[in-house]
DOVO-717420 format. One record per atom (N, C-alpha, C): x, y, z. Coordinates in steps of 0.05 Angstrom, whole numbers, padded with zeros to 5 digits, always signed. Each point is the difference from the previous one (the first is absolute). Layout:
XYZ...
//
This chain:
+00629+01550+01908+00016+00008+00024+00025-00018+00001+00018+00011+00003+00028-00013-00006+00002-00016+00034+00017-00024+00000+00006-00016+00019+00017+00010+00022-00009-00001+00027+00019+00002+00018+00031-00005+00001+00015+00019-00001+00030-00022+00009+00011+00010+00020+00022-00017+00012+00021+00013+00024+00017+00011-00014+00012+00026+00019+00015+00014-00015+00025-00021-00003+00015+00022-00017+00030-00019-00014+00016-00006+00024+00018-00019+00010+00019-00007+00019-00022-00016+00028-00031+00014-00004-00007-00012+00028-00020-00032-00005+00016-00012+00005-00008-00029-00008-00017-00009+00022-00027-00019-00011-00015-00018+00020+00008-00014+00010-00004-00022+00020+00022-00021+00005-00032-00015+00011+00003-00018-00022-00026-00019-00001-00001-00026+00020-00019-00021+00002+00001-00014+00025+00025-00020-00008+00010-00012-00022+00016-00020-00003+00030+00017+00008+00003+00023-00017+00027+00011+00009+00004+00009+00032-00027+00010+00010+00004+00015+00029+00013-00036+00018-00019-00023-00002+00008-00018+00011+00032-00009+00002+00017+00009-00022+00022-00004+00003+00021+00020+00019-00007+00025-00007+00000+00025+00021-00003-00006+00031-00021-00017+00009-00005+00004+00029+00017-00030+00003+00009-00021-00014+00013-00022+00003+00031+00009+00013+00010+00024-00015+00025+00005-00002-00007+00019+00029-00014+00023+00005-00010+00009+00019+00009-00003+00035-00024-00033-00010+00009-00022+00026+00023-00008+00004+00011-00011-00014+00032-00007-00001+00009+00029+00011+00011+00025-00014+00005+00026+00019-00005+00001+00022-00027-00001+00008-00008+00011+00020+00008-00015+00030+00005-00035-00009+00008-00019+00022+00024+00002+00002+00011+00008-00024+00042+00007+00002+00000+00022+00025-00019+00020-00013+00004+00028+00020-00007+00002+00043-00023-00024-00007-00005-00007+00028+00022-00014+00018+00012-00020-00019+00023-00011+00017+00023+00011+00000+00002+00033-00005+00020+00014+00008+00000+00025+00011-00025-00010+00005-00012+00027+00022-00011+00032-00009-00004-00013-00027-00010+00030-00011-00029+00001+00005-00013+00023+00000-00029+00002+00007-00005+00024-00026-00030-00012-00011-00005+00018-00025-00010+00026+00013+00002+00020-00029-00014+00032+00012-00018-00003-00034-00010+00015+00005-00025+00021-00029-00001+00017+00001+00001+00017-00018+00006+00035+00007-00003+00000-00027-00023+00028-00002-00014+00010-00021+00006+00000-00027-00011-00004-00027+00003+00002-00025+00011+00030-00007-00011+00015+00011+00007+00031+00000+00005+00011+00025+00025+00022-00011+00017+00012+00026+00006+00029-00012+00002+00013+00009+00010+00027-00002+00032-00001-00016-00003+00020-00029+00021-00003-00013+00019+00003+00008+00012+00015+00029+00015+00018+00010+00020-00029+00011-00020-00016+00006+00013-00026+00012+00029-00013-00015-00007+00002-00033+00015-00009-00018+00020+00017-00004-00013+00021-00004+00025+00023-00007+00023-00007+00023-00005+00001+00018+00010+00000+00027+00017-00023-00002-00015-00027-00005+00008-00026+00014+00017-00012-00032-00013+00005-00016+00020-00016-00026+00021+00016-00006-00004+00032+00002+00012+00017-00021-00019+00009-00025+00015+00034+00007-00014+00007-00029+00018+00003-00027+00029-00013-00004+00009-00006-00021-00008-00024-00008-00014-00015+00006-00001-00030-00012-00025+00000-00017-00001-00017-00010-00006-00006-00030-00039-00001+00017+00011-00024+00014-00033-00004+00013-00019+00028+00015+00012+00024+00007-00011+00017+00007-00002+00017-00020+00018+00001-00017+00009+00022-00026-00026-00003-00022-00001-00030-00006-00019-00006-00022-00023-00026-00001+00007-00011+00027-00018-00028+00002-00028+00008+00031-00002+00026+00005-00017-00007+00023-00016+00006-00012-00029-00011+00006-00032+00003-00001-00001+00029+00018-00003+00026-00005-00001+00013+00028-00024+00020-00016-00018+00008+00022-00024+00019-00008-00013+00014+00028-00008+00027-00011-00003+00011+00027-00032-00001+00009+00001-00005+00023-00038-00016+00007-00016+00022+00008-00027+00002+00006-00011+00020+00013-00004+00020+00014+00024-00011+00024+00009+00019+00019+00033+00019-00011+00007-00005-00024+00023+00021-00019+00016-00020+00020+00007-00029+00010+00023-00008-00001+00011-00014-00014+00028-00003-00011+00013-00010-00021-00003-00041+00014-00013-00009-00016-00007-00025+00007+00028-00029-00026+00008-00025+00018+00010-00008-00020-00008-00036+00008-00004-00010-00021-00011-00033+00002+00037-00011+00011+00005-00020+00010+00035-00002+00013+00002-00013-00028+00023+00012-00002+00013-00018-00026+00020-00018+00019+00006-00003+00023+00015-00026+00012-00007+00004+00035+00009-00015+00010-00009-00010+00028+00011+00007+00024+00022+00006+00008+00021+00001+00015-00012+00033+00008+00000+00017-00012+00001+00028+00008-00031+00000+00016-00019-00014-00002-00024-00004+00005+00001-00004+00034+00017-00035-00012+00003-00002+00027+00015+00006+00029+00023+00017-00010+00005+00019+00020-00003+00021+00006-00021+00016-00017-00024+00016+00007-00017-00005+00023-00007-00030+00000-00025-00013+00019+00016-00002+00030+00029-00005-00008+00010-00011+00023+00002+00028+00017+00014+00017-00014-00009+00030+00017-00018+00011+00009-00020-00003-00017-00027+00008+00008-00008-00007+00023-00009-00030+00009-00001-00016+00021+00020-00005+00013+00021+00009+00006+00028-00005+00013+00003-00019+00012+00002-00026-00024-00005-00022+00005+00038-00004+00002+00018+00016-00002+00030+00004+00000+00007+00004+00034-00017+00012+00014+00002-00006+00033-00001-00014+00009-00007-00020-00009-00013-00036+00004+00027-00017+00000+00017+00012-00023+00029-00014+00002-00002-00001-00025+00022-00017-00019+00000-00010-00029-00031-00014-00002-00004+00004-00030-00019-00005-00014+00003-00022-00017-00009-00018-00008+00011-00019-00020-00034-00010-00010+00000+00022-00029-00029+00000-00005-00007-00014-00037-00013-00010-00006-00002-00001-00028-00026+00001-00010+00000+00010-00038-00023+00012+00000-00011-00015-00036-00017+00004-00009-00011-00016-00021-00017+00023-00005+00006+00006-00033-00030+00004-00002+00011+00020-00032-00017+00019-00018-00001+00004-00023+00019+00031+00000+00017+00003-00020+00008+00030+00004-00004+00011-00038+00007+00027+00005-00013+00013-00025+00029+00013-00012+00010-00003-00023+00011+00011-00023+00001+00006-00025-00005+00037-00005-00003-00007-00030+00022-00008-00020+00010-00023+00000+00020-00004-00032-00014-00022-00015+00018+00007-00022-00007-00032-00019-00005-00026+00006-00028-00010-00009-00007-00024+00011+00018-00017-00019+00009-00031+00022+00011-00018-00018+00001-00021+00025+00005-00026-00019-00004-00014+00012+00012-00007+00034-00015-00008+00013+00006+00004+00027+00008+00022+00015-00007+00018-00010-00004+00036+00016-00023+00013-00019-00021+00008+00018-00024+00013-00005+00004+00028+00008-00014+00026-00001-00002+00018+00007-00020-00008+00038-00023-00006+00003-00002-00018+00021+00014-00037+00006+00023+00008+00011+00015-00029+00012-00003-00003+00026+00004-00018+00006-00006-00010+00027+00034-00007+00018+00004+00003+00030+00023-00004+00004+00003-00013+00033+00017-00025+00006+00001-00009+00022+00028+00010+00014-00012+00018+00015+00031+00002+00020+00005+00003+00033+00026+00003-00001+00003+00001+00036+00018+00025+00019-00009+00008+00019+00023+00022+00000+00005-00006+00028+00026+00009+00009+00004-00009+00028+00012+00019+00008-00022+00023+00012+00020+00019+00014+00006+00004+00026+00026+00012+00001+00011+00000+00030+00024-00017+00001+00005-00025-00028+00022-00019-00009+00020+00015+00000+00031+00005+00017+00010+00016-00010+00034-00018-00014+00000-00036+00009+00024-00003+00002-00003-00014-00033+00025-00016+00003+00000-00005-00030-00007-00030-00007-00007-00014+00028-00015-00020+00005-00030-00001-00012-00014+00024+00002-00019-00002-00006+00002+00010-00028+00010+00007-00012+00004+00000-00031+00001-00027-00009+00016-00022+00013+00003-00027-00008-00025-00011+00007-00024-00001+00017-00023-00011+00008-00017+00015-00019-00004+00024-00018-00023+00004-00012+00009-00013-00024+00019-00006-00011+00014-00011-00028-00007-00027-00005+00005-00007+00032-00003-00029-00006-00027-00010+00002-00021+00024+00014-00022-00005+00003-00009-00002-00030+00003+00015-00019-00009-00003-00031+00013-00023-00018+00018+00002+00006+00017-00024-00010-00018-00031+00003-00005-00008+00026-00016-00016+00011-00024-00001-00008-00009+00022+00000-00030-00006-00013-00002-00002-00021+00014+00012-00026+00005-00006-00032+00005-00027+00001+00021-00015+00015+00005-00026-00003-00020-00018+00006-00015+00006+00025-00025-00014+00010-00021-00003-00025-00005+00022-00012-00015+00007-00023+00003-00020-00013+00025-00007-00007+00005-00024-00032+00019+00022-00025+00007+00037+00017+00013+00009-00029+00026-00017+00009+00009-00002-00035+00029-00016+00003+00019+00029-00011+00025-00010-00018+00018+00016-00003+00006+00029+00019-00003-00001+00022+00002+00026+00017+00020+00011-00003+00012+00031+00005+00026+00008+00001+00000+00027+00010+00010+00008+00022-00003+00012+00017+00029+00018-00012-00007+00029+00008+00011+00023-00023-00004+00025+00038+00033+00001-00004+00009+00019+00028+00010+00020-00001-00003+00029+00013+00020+00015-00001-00002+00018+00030+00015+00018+00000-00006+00012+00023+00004+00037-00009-00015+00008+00015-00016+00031-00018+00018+00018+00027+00015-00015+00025+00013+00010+00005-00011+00027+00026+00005+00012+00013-00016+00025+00018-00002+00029-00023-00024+00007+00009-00002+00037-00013+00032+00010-00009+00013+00006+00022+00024+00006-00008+00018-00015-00023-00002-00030-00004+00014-00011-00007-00011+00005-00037-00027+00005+00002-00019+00008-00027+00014+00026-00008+00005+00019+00019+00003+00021-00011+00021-00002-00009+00025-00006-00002+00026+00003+00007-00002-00024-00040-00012-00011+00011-00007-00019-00035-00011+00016-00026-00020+00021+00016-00015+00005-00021+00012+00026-00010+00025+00011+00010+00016+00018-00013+00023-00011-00015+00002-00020+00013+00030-00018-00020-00012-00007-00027-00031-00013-00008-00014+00001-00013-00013+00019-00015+00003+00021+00008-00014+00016-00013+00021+00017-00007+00021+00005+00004+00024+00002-00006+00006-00013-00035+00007-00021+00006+00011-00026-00020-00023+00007-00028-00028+00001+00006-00023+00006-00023+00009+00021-00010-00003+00018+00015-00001+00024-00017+00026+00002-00012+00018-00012-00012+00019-00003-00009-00005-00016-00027-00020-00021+00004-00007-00010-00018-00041+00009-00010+00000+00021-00002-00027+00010-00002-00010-00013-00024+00018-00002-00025-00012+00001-00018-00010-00025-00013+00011-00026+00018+00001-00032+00002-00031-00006+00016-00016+00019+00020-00013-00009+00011-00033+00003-00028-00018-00011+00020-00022-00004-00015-00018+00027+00009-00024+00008-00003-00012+00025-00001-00010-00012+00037-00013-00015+00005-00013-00005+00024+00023+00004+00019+00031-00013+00000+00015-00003+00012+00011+00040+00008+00004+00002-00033+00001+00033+00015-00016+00017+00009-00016-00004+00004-00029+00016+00027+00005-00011+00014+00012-00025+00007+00002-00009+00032+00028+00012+00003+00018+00005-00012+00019+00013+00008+00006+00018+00023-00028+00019-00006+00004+00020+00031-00018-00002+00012-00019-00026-00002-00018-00002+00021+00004-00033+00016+00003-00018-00012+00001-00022+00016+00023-00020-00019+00024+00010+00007+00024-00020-00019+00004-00019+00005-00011-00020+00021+00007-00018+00003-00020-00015-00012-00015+00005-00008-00027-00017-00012+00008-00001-00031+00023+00013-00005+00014-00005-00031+00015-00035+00005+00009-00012+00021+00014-00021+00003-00024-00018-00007-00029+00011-00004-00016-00030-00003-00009+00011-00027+00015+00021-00016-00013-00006-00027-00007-00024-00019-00025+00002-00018+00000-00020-00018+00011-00001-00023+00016+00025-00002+00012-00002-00033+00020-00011+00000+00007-00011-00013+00026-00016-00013+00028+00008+00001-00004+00029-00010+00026+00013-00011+00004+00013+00029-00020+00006+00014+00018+00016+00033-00001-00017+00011-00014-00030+00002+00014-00020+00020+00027-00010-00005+00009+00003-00034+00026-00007-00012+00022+00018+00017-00009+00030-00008+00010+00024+00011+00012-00008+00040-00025-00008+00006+00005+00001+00035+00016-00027+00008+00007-00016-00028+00026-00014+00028+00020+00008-00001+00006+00024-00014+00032+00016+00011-00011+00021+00019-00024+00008+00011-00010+00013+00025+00011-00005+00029+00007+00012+00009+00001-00001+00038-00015-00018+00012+00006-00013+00019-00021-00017+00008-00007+00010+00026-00025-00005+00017-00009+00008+00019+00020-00010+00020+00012-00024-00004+00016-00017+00017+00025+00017+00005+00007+00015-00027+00023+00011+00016+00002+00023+00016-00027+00007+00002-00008+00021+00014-00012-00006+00037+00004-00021+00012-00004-00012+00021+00013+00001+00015-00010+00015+00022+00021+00004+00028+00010-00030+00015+00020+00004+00012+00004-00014+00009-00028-00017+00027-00013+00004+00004-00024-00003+00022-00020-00013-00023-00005+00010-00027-00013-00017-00010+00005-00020-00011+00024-00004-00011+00014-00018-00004+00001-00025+00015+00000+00002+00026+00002-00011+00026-00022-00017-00012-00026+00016+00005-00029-00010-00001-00002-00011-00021+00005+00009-00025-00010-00019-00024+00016-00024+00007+00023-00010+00009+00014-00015+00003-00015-00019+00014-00011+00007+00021-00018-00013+00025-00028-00010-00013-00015+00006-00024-00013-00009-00010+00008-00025-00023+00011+00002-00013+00017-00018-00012+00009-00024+00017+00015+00009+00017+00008-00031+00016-00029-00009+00015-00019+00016+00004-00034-00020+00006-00005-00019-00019+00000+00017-00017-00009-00011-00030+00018-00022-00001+00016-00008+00001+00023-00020-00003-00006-00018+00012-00004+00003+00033+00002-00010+00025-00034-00011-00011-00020+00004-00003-00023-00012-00013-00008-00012-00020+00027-00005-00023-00005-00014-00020-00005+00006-00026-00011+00040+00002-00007+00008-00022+00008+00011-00020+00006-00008-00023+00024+00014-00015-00008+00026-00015+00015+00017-00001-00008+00019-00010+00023+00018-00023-00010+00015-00015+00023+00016-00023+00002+00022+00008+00021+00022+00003-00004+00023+00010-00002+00013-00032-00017+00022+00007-00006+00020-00027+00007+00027+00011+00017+00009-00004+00008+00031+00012-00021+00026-00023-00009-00011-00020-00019+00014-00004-00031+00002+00004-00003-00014+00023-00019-00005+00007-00012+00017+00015-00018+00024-00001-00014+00018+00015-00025+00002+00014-00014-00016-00014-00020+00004+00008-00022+00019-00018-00023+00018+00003-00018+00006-00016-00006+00031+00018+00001+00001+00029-00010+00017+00012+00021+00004+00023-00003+00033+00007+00020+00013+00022+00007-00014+00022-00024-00010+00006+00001-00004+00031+00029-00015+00004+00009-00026-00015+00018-00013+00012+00025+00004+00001+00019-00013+00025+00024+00004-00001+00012-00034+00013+00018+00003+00004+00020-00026+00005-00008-00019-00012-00016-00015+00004+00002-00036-00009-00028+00013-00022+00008-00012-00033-00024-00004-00016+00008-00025-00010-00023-00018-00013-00004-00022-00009-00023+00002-00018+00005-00024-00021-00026-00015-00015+00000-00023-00001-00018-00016-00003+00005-00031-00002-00017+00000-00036+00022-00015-00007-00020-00006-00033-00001-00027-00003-00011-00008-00025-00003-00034-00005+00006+00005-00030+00011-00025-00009-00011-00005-00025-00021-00013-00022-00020-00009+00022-00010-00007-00005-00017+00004-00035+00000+00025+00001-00020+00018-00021+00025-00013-00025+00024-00008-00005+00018-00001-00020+00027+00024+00011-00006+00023+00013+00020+00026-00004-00002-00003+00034+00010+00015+00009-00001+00007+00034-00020+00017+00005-00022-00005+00006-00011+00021+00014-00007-00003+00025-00005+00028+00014+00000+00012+00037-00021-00009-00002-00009-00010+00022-00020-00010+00008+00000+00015+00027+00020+00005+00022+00003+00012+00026+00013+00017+00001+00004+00027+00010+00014+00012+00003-00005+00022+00027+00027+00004+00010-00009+00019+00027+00037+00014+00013-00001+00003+00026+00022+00013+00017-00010+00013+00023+00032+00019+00008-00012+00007+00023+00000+00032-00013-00017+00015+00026-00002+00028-00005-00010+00014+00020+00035-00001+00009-00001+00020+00029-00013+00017+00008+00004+00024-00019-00014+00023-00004-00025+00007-00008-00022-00020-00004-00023+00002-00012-00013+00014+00026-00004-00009+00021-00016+00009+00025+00000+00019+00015+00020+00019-00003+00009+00025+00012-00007+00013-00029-00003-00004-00016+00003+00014-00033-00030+00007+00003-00014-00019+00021-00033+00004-00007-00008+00008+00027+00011+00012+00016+00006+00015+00025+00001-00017+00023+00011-00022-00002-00002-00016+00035+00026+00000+00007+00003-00012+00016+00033+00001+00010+00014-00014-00020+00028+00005-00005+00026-00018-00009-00010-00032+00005-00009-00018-00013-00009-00027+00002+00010-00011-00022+00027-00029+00006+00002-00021-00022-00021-00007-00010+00003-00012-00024-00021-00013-00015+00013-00016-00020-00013-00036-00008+00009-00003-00022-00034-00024-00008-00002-00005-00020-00016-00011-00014+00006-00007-00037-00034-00003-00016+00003-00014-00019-00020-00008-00012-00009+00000-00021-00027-00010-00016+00010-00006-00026-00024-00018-00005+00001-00022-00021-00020+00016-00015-00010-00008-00030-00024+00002-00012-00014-00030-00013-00020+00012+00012-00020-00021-00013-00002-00009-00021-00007+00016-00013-00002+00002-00030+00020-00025-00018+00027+00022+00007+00037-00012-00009-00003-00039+00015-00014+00000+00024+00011-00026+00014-00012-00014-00014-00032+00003-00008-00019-00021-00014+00009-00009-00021+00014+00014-00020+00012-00007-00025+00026-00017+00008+00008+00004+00024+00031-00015+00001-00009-00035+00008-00022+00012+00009-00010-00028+00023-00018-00030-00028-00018+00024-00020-00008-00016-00011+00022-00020-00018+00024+00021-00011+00020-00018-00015+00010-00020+00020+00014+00008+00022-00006-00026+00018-00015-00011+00001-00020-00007-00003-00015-00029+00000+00004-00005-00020+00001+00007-00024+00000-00016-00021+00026-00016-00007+00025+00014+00020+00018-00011-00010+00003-00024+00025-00017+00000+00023+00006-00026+00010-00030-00008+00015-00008-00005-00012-00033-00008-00001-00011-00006+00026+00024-00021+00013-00008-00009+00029+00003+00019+00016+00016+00019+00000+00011+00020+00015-00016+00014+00023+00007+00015+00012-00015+00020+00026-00016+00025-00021+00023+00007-00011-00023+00018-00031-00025-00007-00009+00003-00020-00007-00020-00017-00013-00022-00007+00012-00001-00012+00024-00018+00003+00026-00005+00015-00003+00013+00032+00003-00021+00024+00011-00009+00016-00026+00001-00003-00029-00010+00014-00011-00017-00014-00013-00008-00033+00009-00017-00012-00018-00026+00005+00014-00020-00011-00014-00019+00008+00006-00014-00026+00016-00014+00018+00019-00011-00027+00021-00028-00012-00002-00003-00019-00002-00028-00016-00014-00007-00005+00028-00035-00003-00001-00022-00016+00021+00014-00024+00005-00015-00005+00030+00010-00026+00010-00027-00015-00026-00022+00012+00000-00021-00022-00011-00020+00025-00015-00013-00013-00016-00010+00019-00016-00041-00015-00004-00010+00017+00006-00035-00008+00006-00009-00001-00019-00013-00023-00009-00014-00006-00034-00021-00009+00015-00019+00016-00008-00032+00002+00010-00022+00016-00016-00025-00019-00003-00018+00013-00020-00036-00013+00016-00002+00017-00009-00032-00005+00022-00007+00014+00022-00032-00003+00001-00006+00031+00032+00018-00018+00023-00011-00024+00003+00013-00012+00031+00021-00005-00008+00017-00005-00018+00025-00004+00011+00025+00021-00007-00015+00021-00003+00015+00027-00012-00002+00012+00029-00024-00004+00021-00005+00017+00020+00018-00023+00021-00003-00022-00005+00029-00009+00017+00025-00003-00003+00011-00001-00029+00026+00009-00007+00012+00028+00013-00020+00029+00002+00001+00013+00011+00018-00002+00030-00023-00015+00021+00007-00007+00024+00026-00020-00002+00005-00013-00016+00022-00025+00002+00023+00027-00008+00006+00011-00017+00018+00014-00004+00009+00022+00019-00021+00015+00014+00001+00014+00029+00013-00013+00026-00005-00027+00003+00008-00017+00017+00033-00008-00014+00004-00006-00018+00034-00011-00012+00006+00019+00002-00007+00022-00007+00022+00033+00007+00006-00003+00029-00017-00001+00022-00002+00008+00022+00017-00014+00019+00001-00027-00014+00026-00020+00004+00023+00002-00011+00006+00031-00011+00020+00001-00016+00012-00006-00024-00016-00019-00008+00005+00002-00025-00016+00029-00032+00011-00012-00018-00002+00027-00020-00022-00017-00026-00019+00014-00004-00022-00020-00008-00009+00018-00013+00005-00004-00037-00024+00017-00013-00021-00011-00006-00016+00021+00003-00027-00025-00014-00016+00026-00025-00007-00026-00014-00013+00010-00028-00032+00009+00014+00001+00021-00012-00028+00009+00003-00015+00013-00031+00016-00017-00022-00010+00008-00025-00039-00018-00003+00002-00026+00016-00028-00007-00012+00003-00019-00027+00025+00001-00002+00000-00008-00038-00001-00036-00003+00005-00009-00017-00002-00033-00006+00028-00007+00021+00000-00019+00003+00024-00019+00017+00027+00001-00013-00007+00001-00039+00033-00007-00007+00014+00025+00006-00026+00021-00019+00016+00023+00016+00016+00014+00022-00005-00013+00020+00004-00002+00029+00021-00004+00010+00010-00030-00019+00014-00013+00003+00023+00007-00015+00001+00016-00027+00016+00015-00006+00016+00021+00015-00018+00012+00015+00013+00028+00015+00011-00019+00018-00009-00020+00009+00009-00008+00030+00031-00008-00010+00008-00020-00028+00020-00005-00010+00017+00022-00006+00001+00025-00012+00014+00021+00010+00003+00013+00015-00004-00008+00024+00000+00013+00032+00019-00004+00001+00012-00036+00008+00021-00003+00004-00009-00018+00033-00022-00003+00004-00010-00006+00024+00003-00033-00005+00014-00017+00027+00001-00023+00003-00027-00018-00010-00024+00011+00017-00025-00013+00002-00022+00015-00006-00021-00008-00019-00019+00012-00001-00022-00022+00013-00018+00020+00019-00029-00010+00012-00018+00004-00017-00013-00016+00000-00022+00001-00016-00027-00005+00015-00015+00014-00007-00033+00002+00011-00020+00007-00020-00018-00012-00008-00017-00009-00014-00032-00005+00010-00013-00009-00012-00027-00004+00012-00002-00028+00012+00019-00016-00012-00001-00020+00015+00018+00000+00027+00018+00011+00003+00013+00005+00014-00016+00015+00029-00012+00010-00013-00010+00023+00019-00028-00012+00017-00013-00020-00009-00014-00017+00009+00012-00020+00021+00018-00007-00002+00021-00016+00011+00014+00004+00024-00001+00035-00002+00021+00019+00014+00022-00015+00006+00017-00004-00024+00019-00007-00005+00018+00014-00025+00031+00006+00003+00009+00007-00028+00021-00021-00007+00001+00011-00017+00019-00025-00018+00042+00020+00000+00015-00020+00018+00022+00022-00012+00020-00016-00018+00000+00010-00029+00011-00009-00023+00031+00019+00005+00019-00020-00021+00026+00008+00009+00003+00008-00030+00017+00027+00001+00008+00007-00030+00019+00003-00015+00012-00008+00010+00029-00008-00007+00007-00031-00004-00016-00008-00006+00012-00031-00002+00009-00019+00023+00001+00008+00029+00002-00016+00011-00024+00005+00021-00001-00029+00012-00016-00010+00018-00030-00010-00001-00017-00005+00016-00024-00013-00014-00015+00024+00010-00028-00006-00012-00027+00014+00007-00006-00014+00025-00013+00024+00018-00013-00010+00015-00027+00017+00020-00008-00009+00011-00031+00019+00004+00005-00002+00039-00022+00021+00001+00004+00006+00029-00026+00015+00006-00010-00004+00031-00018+00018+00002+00004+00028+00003-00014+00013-00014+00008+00028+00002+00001+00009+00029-00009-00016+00022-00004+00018+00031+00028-00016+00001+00024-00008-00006+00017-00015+00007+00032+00016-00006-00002+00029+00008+00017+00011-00004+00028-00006+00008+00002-00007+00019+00029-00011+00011+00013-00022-00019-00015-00018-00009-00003-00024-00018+00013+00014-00025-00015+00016-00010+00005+00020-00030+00026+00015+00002+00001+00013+00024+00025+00009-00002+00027-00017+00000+00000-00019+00015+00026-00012+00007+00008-00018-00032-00024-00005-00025+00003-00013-00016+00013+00016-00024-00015+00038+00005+00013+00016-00015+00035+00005+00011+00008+00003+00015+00022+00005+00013+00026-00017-00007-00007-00032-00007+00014-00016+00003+00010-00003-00031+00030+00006+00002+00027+00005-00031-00017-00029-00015
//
């Protein structure tokens, strides 16, 4: 019988890697509290109609990357390949939009089928925030800086923040004929993908990856010159935030984005960490998403990170500054003290002694192999644990343990085991 596997792209995330996951998590999740966001969860699966609707059905992610299958009851079912459409689904549903602005964020796994590689899986995971009801251009500068802040908090270094402005509906349209204009002039320069997007979604030709039409597109129109005077205004008004807060940024006029929904302010934040720039964050606003999915006309802007992309940025950070905030959160965290115990009585009170040091807060493995002492003493030495207790038969007669230091500093010393306060304050102390 041949061996179980997970399918291709959907990766386990085992106890050492998940620990670094919920490290970075916490960090998120206390950024998000002290700025007033409150989390939502909303289902792994949603009705395909949602996507069609909420991404677009020219884009790549609805065209050729959704998981979608039709369930029992003949409805067209789809796993979310991203977050945002989800969650202003929920917000309608529960008209949690009568309440006033929303300022919500969400965590959790989304589904795409493309090529696995490193740091994008077909199952990835994604942290983001959406704030709807945001309509000025203030709050475009508060979710930017909200990511900005937490990447930095993190420990990623080389950041570089990548701007453009996608401008109002009208201002798209009025682009995407000057553009589509200018191509079809040069048809025969473009690449095969680029010409199918031609008459379905042209603006998603400005984020090609080929060479020769990115060569091609810097004698292209820019979206910029296609900007009314009113948005202009606004992109302007975000920029001088951004200024006025310290954060520097490059404008990229080919910068689009991946999906319909957005207009005026788009962004990415990348690092270099990896050696090349890569996104680690990316988001905007998208006026039109909420009426598109039948609620009223409601601003909106937001933004998500991936997991996946951050862990790779975060681990090269540590390595490149060891002491760092990186480094902290992706290393791995060792026992305060580690239980070396062999024998009925003093295995059945190691038990209790280890129940009681947890319960005091501290983090206490204890061996329950039974095996010889050196052995013991080995695992306890790759723990990484300050102190190992030791309990023995003599010990256990005694009801006393012994707490040995493993790292080279400090002395041995013994204690009664009913002397928990005693034990703890000796484990505790640098």
């Amino acid at each position: 019988m041949s061996q179980l596997q997970s399918l291709r792209g959907m990766v386990d995330l085992l106890p050492q890697a998940l620990e670094r996951w919920q490290a970075v998590e916490a960090v998120a999740r206390e950024q998000f509290r002290r700025s007033g966001f409150g989390e939502i969860r909303t289902p792994l699966l949603e009705t395909t109609d949602l996507f069609c609707r909420g991404i677009g059905e020219g884009t790549d992610v609805v065209g050729k990357e959704m998981y979608s299958f039709t369930d029992r009851g003949e409805r067209s079912c789809t796993l979310r390949p991203e977050g945002t459409a989800s969650v202003v689904r929920a917000a309608l549903q529960h008209g949690l939009l009568s309440q006033g602005a929303q300022k919500l964020w969400y965590a959790g796994p989304m589904f795409r089928y493309e090529r696995p590689q490193a740091g994008r899986q077909r199952q990835f995971h994604q942290i983001g925030v959406e704030w709807l009801g945001a309509e000025s251009a203030r709050s475009d500068v508060e979710v930017i800086a909200l990511a900005w802040d937490l990447l930095a908090s993190l420990g990623v270094g080389g950041l570089e923040l990548e701007l453009n402005s996608l401008g109002s509906a009208d201002d798209r349209q009025a682009y995407r004929k000057a553009l589509v204009d200018w191509l079809e002039q040069r048809l025969e320069q473009l690449d095969e993908d680029s010409r199918a997007r031609l008459t379905s979604n042209p603006l998603r030709i400005l984020d090609s990856k080929n060479k020769d039409t990115q060569a091609l597109l810097e004698q292209a129109p820019t979206l910029a010159d296609a900007l009314s005077p009113e948005s202009r205004l606004r992109f302007e008004a975000v920029r001088q935030g951004l200024t006025a807060l310290g954060i520097p940024y490059r404008l990229n006029p080919r910068l689009v984005r991946g999906l319909d929904y957005y207009s005026h302010t788009a962004f990415e934040i990348t690092s270099d960490q990896l050696g090349a720039q890569a996104t680690v964050c990316g988001g905007g606003r998208y006026d039109g998403l909420i009426a598109q999915l039948g609620g009223a006309a409601t601003p909106a802007v937001g933004w998500a990170l991936g997991m996946e992309r951050l862990l790779l940025v975060l681990e090269a950070a540590a390595m490149a500054a060891p002491n760092g905030a990186a480094a902290r959160l992706v290393g791995s965290s060792v026992p305060d003290a580690y239980v070396v115990n062999r024998g009925d009585q003093a295995e059945t009170m190691a038990l209790t002694l280890a129940r009681a040091l947890r319960a005091a807060g501290l983090t206490v493995e204890l061996d329950g192999s039974g095996s010889a002492f050196a052995k013991q003493f080995k695992r306890a030495d790759r723990c990484g644990a300050r102190w190992a207790l030791v309990l023995g038969d003599d010990e256990a007669d005694r009801a006393e343990v012994r707490l040995k230091p493993l790292l080279g500093q400090g002395e041995e010393v013994s204690w009664a085991v009913a002397e928990i306060a005693a034990i703890v304050d000796v484990l505790r102390t640098p």
